[in-house]
C-alpha positions as CSV (number, residue, x, y, z in Angstrom):
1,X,-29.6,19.1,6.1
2,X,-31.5,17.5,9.1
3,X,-29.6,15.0,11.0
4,X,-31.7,11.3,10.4
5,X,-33.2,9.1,13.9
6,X,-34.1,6.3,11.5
7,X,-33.3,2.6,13.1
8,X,-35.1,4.0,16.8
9,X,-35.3,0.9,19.3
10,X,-35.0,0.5,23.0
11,X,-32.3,-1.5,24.0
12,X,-32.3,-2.2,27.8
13,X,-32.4,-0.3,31.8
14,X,-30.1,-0.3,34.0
15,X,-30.6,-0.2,37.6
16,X,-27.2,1.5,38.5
17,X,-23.7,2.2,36.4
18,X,-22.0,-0.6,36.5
19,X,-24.9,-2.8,34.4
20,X,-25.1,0.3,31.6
21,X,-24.5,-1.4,28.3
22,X,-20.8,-2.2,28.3
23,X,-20.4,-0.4,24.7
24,X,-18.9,2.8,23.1
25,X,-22.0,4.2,21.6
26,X,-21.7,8.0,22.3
27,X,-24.9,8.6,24.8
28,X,-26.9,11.8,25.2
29,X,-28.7,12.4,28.8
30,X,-32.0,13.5,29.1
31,X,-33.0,14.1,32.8
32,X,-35.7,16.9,34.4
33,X,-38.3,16.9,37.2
34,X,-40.9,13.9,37.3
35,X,-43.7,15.1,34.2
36,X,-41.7,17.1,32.6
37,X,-42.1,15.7,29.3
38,X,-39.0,13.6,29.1
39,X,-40.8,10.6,27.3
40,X,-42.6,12.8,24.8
41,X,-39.4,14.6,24.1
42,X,-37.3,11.3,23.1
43,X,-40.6,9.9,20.8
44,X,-40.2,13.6,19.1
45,X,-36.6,13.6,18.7
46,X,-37.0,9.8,17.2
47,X,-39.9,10.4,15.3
48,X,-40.9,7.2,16.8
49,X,-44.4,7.8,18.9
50,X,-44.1,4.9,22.3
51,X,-40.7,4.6,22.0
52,X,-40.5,5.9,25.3
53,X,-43.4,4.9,27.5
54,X,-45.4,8.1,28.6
55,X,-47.3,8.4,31.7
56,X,-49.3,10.4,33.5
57,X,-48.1,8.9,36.3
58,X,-45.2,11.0,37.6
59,X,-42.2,9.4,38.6
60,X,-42.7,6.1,36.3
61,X,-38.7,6.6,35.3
62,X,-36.8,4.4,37.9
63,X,-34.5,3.2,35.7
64,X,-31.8,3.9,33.2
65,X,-33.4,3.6,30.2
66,X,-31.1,3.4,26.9
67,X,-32.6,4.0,23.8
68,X,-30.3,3.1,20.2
69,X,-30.0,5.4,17.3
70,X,-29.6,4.0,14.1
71,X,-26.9,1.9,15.4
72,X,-24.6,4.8,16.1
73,X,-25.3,6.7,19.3
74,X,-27.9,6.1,22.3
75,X,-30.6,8.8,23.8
76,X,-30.6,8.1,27.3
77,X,-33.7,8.7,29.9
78,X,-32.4,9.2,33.1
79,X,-35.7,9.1,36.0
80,X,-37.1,12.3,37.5
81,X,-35.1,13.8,40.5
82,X,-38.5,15.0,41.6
83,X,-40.1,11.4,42.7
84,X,-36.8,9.1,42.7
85,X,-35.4,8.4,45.8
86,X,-33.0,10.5,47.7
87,X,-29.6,10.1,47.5
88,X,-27.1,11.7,49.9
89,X,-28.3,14.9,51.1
90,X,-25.3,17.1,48.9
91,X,-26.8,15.4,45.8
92,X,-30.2,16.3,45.7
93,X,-33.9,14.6,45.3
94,X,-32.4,12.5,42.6
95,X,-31.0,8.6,42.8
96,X,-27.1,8.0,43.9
97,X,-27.1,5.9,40.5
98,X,-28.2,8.6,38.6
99,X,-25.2,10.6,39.7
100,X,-22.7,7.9,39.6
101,X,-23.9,8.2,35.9
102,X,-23.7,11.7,34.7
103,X,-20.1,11.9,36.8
104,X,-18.0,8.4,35.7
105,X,-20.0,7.2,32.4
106,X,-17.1,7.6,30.0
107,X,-19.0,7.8,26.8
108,X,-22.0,10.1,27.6
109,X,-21.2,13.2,25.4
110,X,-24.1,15.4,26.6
111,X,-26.7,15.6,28.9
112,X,-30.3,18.1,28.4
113,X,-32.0,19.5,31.1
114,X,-35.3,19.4,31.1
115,X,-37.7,22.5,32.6
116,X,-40.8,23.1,32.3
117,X,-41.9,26.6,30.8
118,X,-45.0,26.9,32.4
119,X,-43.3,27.4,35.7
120,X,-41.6,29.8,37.6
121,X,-38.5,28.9,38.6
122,X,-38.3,25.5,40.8
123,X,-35.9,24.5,44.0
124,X,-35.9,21.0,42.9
125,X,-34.2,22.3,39.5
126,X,-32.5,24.8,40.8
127,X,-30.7,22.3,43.7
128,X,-30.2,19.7,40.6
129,X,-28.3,22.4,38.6
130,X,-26.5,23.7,41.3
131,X,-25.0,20.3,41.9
132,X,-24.2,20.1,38.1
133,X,-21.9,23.2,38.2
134,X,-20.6,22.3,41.3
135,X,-19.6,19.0,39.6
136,X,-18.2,20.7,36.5
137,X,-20.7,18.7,34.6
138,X,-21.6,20.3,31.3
139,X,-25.1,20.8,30.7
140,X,-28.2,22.4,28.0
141,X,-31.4,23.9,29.5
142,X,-34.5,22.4,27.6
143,X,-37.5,24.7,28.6
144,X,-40.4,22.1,27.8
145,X,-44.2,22.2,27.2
146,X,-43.6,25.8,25.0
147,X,-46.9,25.5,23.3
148,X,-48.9,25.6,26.8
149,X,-48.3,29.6,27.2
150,X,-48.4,32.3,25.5
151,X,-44.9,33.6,23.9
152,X,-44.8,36.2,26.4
153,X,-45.8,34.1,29.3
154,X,-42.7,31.1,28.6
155,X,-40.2,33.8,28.0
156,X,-41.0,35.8,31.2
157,X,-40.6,32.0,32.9
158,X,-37.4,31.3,31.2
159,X,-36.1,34.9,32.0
160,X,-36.6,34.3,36.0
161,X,-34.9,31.1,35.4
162,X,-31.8,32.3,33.9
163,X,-31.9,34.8,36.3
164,X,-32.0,32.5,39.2
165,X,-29.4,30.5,37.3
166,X,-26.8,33.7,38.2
167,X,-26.5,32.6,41.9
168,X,-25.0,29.1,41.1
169,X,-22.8,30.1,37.5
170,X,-21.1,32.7,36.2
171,X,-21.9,31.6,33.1
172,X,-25.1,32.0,31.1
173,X,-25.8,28.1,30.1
174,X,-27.2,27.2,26.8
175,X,-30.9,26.8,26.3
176,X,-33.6,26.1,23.5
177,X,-37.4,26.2,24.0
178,X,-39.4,23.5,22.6
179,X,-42.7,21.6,22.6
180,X,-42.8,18.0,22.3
181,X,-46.4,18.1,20.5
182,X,-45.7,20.8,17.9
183,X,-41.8,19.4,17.3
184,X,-40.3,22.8,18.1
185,X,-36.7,22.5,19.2
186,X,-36.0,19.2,17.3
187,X,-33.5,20.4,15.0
188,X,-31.7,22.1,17.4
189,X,-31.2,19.5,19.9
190,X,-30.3,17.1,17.0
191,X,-27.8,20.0,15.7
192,X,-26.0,20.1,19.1
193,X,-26.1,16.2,18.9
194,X,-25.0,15.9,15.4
195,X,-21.9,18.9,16.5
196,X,-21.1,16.7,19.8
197,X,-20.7,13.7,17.3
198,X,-18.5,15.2,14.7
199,X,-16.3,16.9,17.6
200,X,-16.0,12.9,18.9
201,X,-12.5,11.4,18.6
202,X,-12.2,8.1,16.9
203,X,-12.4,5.0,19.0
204,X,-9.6,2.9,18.3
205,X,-10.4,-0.5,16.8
């Protein structure tokens, strides 16, 4: 039984944490390099095409953008570390905000990675992640844009990348392939949503 999107709708930005939406709707992060297909991927996962705006422009995400569920839990799309400006030096090419973010934000339950298939592996990625597990943040690889290579082609990508990914964990992370145009991935992404969910303890009153 798929898990239902129904009800999509924006519902605001935020600039920095303290002016996210002052509610308990669980969130789910989406966050990857500038073009990597994190518009397309939220319109997929809501079935809802320009929900999220999509440009060709890279780096159009400068905002917090928070994006409601049926009423029940938020998809959230964070801007691309690869165009937004600089925080301090240990946190990458990616915004101070954004960071404040995926470390304090109380009711964010997940957060994707987004990385594109159709390229080896990237320092900008690599430097992002690295911060992650230095954080003890929790995190799924999203390898993107799956239907621009052959099968062959994508896996030997995502192979280098997990294997680049053994300098900064011990741990192999989680990862799914998908492709935004052709849906693939969906209903695994909405599995691990609908699990994250179910695992949620009850807010009280």
């Amino acid at each position: 039984m798929g898990m239902k999107t129904t009800g999509a709708a924006f519902h605001s930005s935020a600039p920095d944490l303290a002016s996210c939406p002052g509610w308990s709707l669980p969130e789910f992060a989406f966050i990857g390099r500038s073009n990597v297909g994190k518009s397309s991927m939220i319109n997929m996962l809501a079935r809802e095409e320009g929900l999220a705006k999509v440009s060709s422009v890279p780096g159009k995400t400068r905002l917090i953008n928070f994006f409601v569920i049926g009423g029940t839990w938020s998809l959230v799309d964070l801007p691309g570390y690869g165009y937004a400006k600089a925080g301090r030096k240990e946190r990458g090419s990616f915004g101070a905000f954004v960071a404040d973010y995926l470390r304090h934000r109380p009711n964010l339950l997940g957060t994707f990675v987004l990385v594109d298939s159709r390229l080896s592996p990237q320092k900008l990625d690599l430097e992002f992640l690295r911060w992650m597990v230095g954080c003890g943040l929790p995190f799924i690889l999203v390898f993107t844009k799956a239907d621009k290579l052959a099968g062959e082609a994508a896996q030997k990508n995502v192979g280098a990348f997990l294997g680049s990914m053994r300098e900064i964990s011990e741990d192999r992370p989680e990862f799914l392939l998908s492709s935004s145009k052709l849906g693939r991935g969906r209903p695994e992404i909405l599995g691990l949503i609908a699990s994250a969910l179910a695992e949620k303890p009850e807010t009280p009153g």
